[in-house]
Structures are given as C-alpha cells and as structure tokens.
N, CA, C and O atoms as a Tripos MOL2 file, in Angstrom:
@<TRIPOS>MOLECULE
protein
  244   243    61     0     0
PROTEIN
NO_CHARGES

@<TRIPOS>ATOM
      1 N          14.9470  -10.1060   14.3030 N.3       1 UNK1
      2 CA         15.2990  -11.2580   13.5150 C.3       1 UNK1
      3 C          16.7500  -11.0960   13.0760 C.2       1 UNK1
      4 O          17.0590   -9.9720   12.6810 O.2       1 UNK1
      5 N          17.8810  -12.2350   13.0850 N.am      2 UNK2
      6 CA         18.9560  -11.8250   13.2190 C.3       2 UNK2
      7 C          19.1800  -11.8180   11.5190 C.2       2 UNK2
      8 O          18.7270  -12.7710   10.8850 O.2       2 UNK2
      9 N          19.8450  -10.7860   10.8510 N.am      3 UNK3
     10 CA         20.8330  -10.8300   10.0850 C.3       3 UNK3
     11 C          20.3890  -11.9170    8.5640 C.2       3 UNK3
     12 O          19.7390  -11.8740    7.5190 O.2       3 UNK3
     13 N          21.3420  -12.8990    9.4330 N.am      4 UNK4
     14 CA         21.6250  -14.0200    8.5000 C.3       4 UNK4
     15 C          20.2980  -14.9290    8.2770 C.2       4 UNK4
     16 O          20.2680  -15.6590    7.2860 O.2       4 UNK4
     17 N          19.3910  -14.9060    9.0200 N.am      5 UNK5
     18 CA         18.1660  -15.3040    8.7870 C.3       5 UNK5
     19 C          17.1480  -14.6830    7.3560 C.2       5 UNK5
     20 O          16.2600  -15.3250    6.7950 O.2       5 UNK5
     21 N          17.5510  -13.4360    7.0580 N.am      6 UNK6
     22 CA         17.3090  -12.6670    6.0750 C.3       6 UNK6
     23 C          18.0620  -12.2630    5.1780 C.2       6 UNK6
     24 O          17.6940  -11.2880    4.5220 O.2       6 UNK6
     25 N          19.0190  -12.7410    4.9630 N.am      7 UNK7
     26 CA         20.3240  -12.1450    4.1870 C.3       7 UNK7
     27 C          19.6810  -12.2970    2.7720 C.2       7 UNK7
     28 O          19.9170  -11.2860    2.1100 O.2       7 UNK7
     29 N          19.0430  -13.1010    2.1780 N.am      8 UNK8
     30 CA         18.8770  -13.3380    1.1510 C.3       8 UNK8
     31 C          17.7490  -12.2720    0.7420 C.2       8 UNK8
     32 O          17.9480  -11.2620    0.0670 O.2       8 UNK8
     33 N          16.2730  -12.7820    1.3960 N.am      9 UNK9
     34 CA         15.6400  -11.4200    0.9430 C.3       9 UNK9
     35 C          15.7990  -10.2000    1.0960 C.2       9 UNK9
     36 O          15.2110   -9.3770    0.3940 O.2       9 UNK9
     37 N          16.7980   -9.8190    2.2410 N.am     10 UNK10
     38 CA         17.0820   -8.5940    2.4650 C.3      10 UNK10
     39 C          17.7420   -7.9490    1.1310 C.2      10 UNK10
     40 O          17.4190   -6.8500    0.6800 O.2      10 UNK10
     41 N          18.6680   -8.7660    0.6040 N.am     11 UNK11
     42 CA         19.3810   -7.9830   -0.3320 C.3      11 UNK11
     43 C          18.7560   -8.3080   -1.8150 C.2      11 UNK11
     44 O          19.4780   -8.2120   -2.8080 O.2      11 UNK11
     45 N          17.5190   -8.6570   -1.9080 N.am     12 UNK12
     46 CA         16.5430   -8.7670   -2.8270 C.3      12 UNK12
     47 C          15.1670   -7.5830   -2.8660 C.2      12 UNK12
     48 O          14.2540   -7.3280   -3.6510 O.2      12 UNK12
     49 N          15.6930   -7.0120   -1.3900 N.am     13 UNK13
     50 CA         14.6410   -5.8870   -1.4760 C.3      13 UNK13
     51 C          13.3440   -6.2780   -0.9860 C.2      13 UNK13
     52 O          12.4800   -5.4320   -0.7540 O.2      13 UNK13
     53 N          13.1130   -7.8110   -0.7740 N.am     14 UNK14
     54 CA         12.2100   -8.0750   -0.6410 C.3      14 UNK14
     55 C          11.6630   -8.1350    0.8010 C.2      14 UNK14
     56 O          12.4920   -8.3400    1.6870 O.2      14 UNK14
     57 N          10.2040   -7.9610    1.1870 N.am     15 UNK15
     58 CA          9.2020   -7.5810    1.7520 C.3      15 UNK15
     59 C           9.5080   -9.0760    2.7990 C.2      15 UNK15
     60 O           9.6440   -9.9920    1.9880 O.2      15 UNK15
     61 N           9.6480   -9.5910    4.1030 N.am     16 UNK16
     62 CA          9.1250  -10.6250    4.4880 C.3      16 UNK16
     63 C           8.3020  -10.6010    5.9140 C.2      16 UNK16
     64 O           8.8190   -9.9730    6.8380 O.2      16 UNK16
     65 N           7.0450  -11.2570    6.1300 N.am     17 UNK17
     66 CA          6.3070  -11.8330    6.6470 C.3      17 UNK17
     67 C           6.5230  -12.1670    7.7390 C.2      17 UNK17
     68 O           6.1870  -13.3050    8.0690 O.2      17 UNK17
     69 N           7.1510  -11.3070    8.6740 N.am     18 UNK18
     70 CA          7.2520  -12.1160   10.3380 C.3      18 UNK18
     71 C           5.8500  -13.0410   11.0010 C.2      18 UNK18
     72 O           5.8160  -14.2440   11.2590 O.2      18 UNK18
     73 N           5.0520  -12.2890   11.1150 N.am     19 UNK19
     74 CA          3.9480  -13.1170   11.8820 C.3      19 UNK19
     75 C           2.5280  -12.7750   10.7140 C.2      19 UNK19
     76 O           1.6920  -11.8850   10.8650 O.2      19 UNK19
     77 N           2.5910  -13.6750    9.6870 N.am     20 UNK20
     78 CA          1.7370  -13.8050    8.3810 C.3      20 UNK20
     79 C           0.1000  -13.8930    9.0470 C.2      20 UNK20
     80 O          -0.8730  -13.4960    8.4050 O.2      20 UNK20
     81 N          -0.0130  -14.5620   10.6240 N.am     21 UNK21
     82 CA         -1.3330  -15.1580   11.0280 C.3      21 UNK21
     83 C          -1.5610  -13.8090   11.9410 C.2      21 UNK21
     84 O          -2.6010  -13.9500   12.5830 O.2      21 UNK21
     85 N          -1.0870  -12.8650   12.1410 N.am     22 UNK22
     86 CA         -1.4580  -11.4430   12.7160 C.3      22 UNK22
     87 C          -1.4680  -10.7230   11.5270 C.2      22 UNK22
     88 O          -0.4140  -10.6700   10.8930 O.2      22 UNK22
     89 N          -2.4270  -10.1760   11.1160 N.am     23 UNK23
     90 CA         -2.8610   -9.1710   10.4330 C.3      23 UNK23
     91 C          -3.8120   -8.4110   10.9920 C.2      23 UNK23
     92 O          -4.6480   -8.8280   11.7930 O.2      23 UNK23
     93 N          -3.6640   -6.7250   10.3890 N.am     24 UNK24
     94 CA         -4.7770   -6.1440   11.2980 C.3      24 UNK24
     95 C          -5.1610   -5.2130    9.7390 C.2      24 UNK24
     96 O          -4.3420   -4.9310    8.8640 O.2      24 UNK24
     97 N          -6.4990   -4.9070    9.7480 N.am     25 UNK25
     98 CA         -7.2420   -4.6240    8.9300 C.3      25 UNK25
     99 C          -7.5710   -3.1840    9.0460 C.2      25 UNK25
    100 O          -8.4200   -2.9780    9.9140 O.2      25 UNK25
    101 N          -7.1520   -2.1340    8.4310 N.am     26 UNK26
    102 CA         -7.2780   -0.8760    8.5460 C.3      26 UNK26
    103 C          -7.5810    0.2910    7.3980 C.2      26 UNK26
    104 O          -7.0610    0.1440    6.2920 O.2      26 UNK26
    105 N          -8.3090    1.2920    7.6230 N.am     27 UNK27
    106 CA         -8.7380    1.5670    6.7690 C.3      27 UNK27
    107 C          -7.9810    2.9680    6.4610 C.2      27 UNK27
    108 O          -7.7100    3.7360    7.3850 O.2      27 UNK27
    109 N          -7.6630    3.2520    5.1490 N.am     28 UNK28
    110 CA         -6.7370    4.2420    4.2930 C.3      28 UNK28
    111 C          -7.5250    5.1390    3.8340 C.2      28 UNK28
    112 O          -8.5490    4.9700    3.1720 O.2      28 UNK28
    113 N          -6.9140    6.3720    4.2840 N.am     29 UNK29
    114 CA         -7.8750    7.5190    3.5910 C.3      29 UNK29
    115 C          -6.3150    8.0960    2.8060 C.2      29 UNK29
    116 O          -5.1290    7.9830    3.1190 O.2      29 UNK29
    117 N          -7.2870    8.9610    1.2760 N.am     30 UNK30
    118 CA         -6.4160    9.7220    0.6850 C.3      30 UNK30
    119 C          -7.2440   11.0240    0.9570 C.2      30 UNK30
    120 O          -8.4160   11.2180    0.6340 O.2      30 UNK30
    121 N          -6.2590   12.0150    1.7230 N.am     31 UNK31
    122 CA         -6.9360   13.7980    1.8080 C.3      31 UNK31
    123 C          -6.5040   14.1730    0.5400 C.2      31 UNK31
    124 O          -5.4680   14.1090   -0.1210 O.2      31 UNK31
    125 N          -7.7290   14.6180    0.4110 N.am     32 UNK32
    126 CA         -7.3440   16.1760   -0.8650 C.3      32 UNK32
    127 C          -8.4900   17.1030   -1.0080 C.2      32 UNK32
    128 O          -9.7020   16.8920   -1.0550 O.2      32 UNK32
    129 N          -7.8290   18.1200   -1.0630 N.am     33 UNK33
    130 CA         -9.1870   19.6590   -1.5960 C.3      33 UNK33
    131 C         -10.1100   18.7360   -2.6670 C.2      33 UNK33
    132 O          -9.9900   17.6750   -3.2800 O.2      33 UNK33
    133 N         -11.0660   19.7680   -2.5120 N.am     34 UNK34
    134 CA        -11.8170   19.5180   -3.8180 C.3      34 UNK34
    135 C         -11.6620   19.8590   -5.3140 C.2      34 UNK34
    136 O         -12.0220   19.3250   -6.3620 O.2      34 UNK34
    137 N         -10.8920   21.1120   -4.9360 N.am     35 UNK35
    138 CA        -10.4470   21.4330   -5.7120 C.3      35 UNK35
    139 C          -8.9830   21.3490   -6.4470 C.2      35 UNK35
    140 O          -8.0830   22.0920   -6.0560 O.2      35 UNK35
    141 N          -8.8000   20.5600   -7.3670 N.am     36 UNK36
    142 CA         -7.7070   19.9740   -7.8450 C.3      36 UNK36
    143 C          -7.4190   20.1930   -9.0320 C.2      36 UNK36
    144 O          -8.3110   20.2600   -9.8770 O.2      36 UNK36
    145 N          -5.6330   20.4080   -9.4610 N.am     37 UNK37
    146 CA         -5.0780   20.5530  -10.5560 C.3      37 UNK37
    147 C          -5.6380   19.5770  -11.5360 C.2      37 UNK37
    148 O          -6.5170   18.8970  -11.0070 O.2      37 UNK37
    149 N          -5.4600   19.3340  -12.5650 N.am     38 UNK38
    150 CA         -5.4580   17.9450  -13.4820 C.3      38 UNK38
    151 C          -4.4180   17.1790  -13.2650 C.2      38 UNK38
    152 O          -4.5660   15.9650  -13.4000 O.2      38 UNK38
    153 N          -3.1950   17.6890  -12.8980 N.am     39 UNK39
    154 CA         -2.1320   16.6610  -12.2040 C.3      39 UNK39
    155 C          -2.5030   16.1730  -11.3160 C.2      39 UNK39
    156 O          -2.5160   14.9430  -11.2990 O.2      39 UNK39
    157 N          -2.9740   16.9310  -10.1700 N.am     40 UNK40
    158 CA         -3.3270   16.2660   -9.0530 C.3      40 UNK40
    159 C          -4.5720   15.1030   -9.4190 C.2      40 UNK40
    160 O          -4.5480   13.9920   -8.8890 O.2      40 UNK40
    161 N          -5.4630   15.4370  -10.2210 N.am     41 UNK41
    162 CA         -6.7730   14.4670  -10.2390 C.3      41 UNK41
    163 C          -6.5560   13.4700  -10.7690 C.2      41 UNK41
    164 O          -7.1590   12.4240  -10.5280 O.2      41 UNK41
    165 N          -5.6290   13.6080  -11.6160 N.am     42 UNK42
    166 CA         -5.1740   11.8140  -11.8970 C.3      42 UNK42
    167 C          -4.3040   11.2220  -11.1440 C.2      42 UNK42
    168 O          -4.3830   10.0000  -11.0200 O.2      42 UNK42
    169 N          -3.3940   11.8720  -10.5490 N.am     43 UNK43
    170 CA         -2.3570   11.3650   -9.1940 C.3      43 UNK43
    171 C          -3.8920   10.7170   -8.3490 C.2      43 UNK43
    172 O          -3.8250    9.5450   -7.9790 O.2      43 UNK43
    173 N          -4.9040   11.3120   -8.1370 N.am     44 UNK44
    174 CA         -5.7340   10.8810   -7.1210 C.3      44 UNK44
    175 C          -6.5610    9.4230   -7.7760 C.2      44 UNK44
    176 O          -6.9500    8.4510   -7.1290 O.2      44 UNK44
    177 N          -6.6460    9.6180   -8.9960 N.am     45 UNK45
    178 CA         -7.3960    8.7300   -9.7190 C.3      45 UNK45
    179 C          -6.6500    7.5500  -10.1590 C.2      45 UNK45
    180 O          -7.2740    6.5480  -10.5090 O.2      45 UNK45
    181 N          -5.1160    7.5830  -10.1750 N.am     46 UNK46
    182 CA         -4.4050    6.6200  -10.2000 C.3      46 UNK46
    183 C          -4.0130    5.6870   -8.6860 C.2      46 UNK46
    184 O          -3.6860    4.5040   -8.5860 O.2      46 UNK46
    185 N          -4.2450    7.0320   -7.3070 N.am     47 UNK47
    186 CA         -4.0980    5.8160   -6.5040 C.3      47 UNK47
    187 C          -5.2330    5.1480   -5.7330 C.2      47 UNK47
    188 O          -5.0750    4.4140   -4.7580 O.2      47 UNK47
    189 N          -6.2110    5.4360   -6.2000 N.am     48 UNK48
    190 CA         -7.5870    4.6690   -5.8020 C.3      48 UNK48
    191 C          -7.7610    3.2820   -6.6860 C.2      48 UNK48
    192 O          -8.0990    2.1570   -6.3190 O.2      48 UNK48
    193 N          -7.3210    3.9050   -8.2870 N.am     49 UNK49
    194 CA         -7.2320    2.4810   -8.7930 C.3      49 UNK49
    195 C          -6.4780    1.2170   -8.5290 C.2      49 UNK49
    196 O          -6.7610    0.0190   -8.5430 O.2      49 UNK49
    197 N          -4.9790    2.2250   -8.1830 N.am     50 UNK50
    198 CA         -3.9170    0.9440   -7.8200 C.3      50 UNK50
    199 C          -4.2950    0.3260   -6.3780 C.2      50 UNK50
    200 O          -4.1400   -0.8780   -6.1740 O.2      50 UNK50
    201 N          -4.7780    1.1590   -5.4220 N.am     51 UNK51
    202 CA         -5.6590    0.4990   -3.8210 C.3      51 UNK51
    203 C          -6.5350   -0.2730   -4.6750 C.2      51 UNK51
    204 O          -5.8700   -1.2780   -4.9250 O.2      51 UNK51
    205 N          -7.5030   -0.3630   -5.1860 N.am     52 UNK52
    206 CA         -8.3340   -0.8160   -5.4600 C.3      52 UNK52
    207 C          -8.1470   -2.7340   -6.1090 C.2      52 UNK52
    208 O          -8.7400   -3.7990   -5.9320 O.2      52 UNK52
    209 N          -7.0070   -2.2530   -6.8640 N.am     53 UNK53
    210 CA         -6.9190   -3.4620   -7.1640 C.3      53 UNK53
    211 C          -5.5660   -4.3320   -6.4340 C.2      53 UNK53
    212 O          -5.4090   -5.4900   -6.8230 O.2      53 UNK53
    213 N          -4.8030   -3.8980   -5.6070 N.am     54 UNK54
    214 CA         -4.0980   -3.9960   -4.9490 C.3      54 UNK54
    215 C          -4.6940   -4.3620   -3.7120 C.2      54 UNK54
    216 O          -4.7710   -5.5690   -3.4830 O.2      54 UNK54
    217 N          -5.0900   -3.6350   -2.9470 N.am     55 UNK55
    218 CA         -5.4140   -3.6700   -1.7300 C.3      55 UNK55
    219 C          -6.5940   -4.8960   -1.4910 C.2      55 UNK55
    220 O          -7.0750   -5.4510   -2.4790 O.2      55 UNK55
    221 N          -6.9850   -5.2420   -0.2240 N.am     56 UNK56
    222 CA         -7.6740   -6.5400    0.3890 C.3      56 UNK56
    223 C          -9.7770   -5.9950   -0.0750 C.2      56 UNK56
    224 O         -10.7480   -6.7470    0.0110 O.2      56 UNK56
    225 N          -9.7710   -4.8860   -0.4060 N.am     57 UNK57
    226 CA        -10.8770   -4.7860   -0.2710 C.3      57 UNK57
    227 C         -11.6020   -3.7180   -1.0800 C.2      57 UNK57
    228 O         -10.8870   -2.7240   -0.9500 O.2      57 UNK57
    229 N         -12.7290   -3.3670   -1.9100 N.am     58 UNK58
    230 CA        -12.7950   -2.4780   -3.0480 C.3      58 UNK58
    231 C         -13.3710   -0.6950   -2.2090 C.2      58 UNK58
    232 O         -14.2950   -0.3230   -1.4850 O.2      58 UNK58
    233 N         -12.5220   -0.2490   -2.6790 N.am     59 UNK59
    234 CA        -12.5770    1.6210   -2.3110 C.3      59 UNK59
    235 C         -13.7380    2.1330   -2.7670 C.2      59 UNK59
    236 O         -13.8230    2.5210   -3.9320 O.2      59 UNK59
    237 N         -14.9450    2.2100   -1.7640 N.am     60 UNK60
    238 CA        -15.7220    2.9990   -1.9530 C.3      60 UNK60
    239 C         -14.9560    4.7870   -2.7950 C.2      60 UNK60
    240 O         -14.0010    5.4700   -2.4240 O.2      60 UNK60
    241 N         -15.7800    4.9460   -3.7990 N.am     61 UNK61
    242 CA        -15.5720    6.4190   -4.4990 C.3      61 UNK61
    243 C         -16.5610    7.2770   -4.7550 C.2      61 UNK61
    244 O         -16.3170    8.3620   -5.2830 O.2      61 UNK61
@<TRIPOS>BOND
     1     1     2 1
     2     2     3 1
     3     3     4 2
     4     3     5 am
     5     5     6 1
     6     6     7 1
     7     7     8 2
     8     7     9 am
     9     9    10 1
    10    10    11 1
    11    11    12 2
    12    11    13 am
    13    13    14 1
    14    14    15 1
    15    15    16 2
    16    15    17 am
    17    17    18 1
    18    18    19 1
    19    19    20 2
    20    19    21 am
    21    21    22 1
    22    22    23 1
    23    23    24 2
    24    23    25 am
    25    25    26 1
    26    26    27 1
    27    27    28 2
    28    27    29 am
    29    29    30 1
    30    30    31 1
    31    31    32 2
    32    31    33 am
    33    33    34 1
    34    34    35 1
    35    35    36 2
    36    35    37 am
    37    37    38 1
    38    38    39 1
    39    39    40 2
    40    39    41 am
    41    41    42 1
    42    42    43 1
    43    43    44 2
    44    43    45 am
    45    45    46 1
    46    46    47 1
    47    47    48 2
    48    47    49 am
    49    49    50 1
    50    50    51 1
    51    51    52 2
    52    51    53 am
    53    53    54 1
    54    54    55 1
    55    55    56 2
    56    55    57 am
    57    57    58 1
    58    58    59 1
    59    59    60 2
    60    59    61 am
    61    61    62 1
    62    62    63 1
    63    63    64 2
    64    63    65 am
    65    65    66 1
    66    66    67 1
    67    67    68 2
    68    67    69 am
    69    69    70 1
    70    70    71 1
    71    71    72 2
    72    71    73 am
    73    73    74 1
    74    74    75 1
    75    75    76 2
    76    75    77 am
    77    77    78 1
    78    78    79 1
    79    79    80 2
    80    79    81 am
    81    81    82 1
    82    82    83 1
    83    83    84 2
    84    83    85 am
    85    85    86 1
    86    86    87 1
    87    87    88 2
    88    87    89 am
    89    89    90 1
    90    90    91 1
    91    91    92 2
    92    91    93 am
    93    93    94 1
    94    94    95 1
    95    95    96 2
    96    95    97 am
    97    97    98 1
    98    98    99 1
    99    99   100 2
   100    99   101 am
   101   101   102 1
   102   102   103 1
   103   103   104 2
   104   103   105 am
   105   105   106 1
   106   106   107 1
   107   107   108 2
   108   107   109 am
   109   109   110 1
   110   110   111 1
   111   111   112 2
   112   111   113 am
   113   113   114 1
   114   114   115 1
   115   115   116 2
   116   115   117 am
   117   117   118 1
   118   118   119 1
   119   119   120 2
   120   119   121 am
   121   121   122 1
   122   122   123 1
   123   123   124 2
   124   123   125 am
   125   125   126 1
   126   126   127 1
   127   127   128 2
   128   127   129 am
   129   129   130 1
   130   130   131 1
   131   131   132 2
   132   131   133 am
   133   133   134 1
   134   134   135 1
   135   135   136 2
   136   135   137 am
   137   137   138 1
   138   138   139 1
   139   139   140 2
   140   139   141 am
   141   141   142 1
   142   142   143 1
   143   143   144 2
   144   143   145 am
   145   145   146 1
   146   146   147 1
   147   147   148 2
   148   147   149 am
   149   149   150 1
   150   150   151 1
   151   151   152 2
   152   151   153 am
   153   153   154 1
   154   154   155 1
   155   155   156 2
   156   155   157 am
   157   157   158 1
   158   158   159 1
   159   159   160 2
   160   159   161 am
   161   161   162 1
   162   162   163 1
   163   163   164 2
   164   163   165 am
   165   165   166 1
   166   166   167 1
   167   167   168 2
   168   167   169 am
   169   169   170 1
   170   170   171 1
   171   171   172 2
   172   171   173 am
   173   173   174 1
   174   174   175 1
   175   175   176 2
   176   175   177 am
   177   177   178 1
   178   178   179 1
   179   179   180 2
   180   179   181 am
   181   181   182 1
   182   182   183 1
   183   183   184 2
   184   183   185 am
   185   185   186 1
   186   186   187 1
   187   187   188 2
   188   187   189 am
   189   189   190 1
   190   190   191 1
   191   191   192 2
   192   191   193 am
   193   193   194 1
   194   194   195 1
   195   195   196 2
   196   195   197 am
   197   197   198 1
   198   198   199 1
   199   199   200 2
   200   199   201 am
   201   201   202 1
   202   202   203 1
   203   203   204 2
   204   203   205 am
   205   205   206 1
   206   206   207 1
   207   207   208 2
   208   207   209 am
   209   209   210 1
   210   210   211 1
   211   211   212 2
   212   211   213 am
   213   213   214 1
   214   214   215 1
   215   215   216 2
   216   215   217 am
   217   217   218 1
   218   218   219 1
   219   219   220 2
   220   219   221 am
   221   221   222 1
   222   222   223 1
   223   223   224 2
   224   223   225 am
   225   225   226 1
   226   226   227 1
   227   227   228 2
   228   227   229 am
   229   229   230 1
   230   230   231 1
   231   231   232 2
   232   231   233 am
   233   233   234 1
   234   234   235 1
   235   235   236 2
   236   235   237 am
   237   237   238 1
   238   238   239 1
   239   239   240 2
   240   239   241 am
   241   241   242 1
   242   242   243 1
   243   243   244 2
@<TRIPOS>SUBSTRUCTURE
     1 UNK1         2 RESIDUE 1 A UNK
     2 UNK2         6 RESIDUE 1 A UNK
     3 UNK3        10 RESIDUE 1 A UNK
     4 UNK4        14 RESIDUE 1 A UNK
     5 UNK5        18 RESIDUE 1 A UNK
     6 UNK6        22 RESIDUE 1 A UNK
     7 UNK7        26 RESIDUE 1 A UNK
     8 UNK8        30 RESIDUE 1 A UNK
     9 UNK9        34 RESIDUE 1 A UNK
    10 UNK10       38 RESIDUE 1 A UNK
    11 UNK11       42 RESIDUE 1 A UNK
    12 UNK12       46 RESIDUE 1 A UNK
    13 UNK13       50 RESIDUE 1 A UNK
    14 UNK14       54 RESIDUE 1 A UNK
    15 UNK15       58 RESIDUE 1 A UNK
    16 UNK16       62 RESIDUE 1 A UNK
    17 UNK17       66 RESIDUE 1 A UNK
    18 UNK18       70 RESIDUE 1 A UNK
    19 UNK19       74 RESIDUE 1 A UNK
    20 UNK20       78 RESIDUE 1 A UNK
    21 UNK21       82 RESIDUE 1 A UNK
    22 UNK22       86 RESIDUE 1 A UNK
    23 UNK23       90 RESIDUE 1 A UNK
    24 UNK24       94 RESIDUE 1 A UNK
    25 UNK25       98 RESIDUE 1 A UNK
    26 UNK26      102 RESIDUE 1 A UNK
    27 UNK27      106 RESIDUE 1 A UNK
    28 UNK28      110 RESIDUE 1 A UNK
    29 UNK29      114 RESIDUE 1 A UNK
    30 UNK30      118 RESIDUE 1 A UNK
    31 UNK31      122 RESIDUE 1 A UNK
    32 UNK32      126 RESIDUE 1 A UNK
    33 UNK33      130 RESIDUE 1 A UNK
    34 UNK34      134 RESIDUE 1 A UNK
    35 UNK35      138 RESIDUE 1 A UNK
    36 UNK36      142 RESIDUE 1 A UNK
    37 UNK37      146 RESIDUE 1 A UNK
    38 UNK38      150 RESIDUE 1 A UNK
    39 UNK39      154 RESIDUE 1 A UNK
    40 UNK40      158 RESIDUE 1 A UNK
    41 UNK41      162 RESIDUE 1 A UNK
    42 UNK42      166 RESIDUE 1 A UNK
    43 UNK43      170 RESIDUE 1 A UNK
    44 UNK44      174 RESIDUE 1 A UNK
    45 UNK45      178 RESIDUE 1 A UNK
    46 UNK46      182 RESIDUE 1 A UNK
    47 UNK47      186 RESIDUE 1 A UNK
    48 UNK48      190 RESIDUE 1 A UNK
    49 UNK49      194 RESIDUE 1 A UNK
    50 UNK50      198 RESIDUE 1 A UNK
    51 UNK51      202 RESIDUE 1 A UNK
    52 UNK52      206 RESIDUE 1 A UNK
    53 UNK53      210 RESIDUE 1 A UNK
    54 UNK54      214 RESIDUE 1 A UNK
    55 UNK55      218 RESIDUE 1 A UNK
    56 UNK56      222 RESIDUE 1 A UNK
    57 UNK57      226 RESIDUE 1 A UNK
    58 UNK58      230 RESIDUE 1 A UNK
    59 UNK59      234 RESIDUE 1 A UNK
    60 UNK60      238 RESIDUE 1 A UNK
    61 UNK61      242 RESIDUE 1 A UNK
C-alpha cells in the first residue's frame, strides 16, 4: 500500500485494516511452569484477563 495512502494513520500509530472481510481465527496459548513467582502469577493473571476481555472469544482457565 503506497505511502501516501496511509500517511495519516501511519503517523498516528494507528493499526489499519487492509482486507477487514479476511480474518482468520486462531487460537493463543500463554506457556508457563507451574510453578511461578508472584510476579510472574499476576503477569499471567493479568494477561488472560486483558485476552479475555479484549480478544473475540472467552479464555477457557
């Protein structure tokens, strides 16, 4: 996509949508031990929540 076709969101940082009617549906795993820091368990517990409510579909836990 050339350039000037995007100039605007580009320098807004923003995200755009080439082909919005192709989407493909895939599924996200987060690895981790079982055994986890308390840093780590809320790093883990914060990004299931933010997938969760973010993402297209609710995260089995």
């Amino acid at each position: 996509m050339p350039d000037y076709q995007i100039a605007d969101r580009f320098q807004q940082n923003a995200l755009l949508e080439i082909l919005p009617e192709c989407r493909t549906d895939l599924k996200l795993y987060w690895h981790h031990w079982k055994q986890q820091s308390p840093a780590l368990q809320q790093l883990t517990q914060t990004i299931l929540e933010q997938a969760e409510q973010h993402l297209n579909y609710p995260i089995p836990i």
